[in-house]
N, C-alpha and C positions, 0 to 999 in steps of 0.2 A: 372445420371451425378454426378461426386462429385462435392461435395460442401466444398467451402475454407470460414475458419472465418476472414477477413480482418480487422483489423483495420485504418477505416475511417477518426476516428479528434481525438485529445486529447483534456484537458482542464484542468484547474486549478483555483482554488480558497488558497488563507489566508488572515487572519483577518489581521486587522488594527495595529492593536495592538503589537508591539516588546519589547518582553523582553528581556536583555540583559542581561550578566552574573553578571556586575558591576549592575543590575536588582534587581536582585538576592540574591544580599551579603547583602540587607535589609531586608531579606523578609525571611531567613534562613546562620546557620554559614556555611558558604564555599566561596570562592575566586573565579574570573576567571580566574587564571593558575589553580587551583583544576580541576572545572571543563573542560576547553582546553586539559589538561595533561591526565584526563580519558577517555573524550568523544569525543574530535574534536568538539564538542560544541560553539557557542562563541554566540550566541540569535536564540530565536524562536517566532513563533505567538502565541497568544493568545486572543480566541474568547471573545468578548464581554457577558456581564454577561448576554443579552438577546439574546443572538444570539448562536443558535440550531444548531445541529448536523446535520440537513437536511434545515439550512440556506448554509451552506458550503456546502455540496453537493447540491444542486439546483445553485448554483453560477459556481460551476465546471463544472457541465451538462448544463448552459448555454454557457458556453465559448466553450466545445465541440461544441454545437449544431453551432452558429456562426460558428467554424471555418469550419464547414462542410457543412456548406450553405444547413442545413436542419431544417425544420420542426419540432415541439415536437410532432405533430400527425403519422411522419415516424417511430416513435420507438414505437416497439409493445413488448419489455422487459426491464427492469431494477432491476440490480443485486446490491446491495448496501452491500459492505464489511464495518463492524462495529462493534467498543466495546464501544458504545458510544450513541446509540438512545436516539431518543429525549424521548423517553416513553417504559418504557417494551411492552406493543401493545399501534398501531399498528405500522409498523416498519417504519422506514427511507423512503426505497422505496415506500411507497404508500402516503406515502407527499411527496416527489418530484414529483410524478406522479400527486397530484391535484395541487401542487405549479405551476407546468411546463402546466398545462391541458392537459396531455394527453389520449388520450384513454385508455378503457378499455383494458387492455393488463397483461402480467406475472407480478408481481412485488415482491419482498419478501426479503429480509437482510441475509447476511451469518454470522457468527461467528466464525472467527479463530483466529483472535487478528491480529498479527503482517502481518501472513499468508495469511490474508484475503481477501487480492486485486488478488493474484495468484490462489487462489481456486475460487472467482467468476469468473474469468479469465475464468479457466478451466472449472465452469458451462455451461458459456456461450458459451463457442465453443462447446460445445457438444450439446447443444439446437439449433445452429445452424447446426452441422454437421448431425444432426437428421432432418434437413428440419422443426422443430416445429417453430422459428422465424425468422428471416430475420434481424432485429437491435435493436440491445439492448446497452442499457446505462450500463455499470459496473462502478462504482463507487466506490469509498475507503474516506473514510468519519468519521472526530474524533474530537473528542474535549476532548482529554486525558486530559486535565488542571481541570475537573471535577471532575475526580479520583485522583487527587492528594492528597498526606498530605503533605499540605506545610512546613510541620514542617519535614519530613523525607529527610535529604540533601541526600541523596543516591538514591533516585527516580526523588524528585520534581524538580533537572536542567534537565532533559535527556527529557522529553518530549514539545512536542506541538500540536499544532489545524490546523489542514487545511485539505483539499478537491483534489483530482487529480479524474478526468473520462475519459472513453476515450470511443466511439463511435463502437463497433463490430458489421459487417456488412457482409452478406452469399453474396459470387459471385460463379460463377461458369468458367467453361471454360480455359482455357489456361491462366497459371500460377503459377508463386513460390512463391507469397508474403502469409502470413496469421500464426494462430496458428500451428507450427509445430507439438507440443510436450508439453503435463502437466506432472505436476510427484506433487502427495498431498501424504502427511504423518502425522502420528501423533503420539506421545507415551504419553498415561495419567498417565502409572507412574512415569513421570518426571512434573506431575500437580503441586504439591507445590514447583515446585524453581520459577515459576512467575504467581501471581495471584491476584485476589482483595481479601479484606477481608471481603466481604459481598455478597448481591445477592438478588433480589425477594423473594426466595424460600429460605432461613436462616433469615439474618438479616431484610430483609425486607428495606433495605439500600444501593446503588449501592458499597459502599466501595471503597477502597483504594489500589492501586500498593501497591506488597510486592514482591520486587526480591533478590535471592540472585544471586548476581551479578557474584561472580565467576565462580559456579558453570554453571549457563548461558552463561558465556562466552566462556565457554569450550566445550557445545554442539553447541552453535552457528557456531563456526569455523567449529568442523568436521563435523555437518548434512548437515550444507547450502553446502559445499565442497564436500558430498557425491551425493546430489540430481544435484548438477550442472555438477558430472562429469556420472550421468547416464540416465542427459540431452544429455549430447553430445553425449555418449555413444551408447545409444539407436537412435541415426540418424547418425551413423557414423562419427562423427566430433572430433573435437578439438578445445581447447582453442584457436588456431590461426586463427580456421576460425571464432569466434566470433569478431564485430565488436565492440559491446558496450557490458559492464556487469553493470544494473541497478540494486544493491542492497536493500534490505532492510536499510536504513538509520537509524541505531538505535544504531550505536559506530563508529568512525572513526579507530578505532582499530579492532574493528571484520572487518569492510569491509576491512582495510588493510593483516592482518591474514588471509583473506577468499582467496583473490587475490592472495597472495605469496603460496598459499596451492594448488593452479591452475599455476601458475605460467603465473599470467595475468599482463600486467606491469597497472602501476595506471592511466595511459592516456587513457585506452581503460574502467576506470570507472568509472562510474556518479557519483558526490557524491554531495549532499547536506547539509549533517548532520548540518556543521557551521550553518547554516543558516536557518535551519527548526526543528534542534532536531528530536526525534522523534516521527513522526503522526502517528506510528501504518501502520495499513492498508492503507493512505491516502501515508506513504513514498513514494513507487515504484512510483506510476501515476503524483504524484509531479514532480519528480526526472525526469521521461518520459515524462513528458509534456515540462518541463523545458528545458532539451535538444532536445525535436524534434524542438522545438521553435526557439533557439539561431542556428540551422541547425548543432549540430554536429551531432545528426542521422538523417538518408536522407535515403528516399525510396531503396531500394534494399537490405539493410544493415540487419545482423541478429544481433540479439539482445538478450540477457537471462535477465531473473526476477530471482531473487531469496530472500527468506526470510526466518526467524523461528521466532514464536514467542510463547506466553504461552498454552500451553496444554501437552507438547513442540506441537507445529504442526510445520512443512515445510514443503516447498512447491516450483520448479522451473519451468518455463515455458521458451520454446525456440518458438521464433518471427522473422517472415521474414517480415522486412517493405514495 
């Protein structure tokens, strides 16, 4: 009997804490029309100096779990997308999993930066479509404000902190809602246009964002454009019969450039950026929590994710809610 990966609840978590751009113009030289005029930017969150990378996700994964009137002992995986862990070992997911008490079950962190919620994504529905789990927490989870140099105005307005999860759950039997369609990519010799400048295994130091921004901006538009249209592609569709397009929230300018390259008008896209910067891997499920919430997507509706972030990696997935 086949089996469908169904997404069950979303959730979300951000800190307390808002910085604004007018934030900002003490704390390094730039303005907020600078920043507006680059990024669509205008404030983000920012996690408190004690508050961990798997404090926001355990916060996320409980608002899924409420909204889905389950259990933390019903989840027997948890896929935590992250460039951000509270500790080199052990990862994210196996504190949420004692934070939350859940049983012994899968739990282990992905690494693709930006990419990262779409490739757990895709883990998951393959653990599921394999019959190996039945519900798994995927989570996107950062506290990019760690990696900052706050002295670098070219990096330190674009980012923020926050949490999005969402609930993937095996059904079976009659029906068209679940994971349609992954598509993961990656090219390492585009690894130095966005990286940190340290690591475990060098510096012995998490380091610091170093992007060079043009050149990123110029793969972002055509990769994310290329995997979105061999999303559709590959299920025989179009642009038109997408209902929502949940981008990677990490330029108000790529997500506009990404759209007009689809030729998707701006009303069928979620955008967050003003208001969250960008969380990395935590974007999309923000962004998807945020509108399943407010009811502009509603059961039946298809949906794409799409992202790229440092390795380059991208990555698209097509969703029937």
């Amino acid at each position: 009997m086949k089996i469908r990966s169904v997404i069950r609840a979303t959730g979300s978590y951000l800190p307390e804490r808002i910085m604004t751009n007018a934030d900002l113009e003490n704390v390094v030289d730039t303005s907020d029309e600078w920043i507006r005029q680059r990024s669509g930017i205008k404030e983000r969150r920012i996690a408190g100096e004690n508050e961990k990378t798997s404090d926001l996700a355990v916060n996320a994964a409980r608002a899924a779990l409420d909204r889905a009137g389950m259990k933390a002992s019903e989840i027997d995986g948890i896929i935590v997308a992250t460039t951000t862990p509270d500790q080199t070992f052990p990862s994210v997911a196996v504190s949420v999993q004692k934070t939350l008490d859940i049983p012994v079950c899968t739990a282990f962190d992905v690494q693709a930066v930006c990419s990262g919620f779409v490739y757990a994504l895709s883990i998951a529905d393959n653990f599921i479509k394999a019959g190996q789990l039945k519900r798994i927490l995927v989570i996107g989870a950062e506290k990019m404000s760690a990696i900052l140099n706050w002295e670098d105005r070219t990096t330190c307005v674009l980012f923020g902190d926050g949490a999005g999860a969402l609930i993937l759950e095996a059904q079976t039997g009659e029906g068209t809602s679940g994971i349609i369609s992954s598509h993961l990519y990656a090219d390492g010799r585009l690894k130095d246009l966005l990286y940190t400048d340290g690591g475990p295994g060098t510096t012995g130091q998490s380091g610091h964002i170093v992007m060079h921004g043009r050149e990123v901006f110029k793969h972002a538009v055509n990769l994310m454009a290329q995997v979105v249209e061999e999303a559709l592609e590959t299920n025989g569709l179009t642009a038109a019969d997408v209902e929502w397009l949940v981008p990677h929230q990490a330029n108000i300018r790529i997500i506009e450039a990404t759209a007009k390259k689809l030729k998707l008008p701006m009303d069928k896209v979620i955008v967050t950026v003003e208001r969250h910067g960008n969380t990395s891997a935590a974007s999309i499920p923000l962004a998807f929590d945020e509108a399943v919430r407010d009811g502009r997507i509603k059961p039946g509706q298809t949906v794409l994710f799409e992202a790229m972030g440092g390795g380059l990696t991208w990555a698209a997935s097509l969703v029937r809610i």
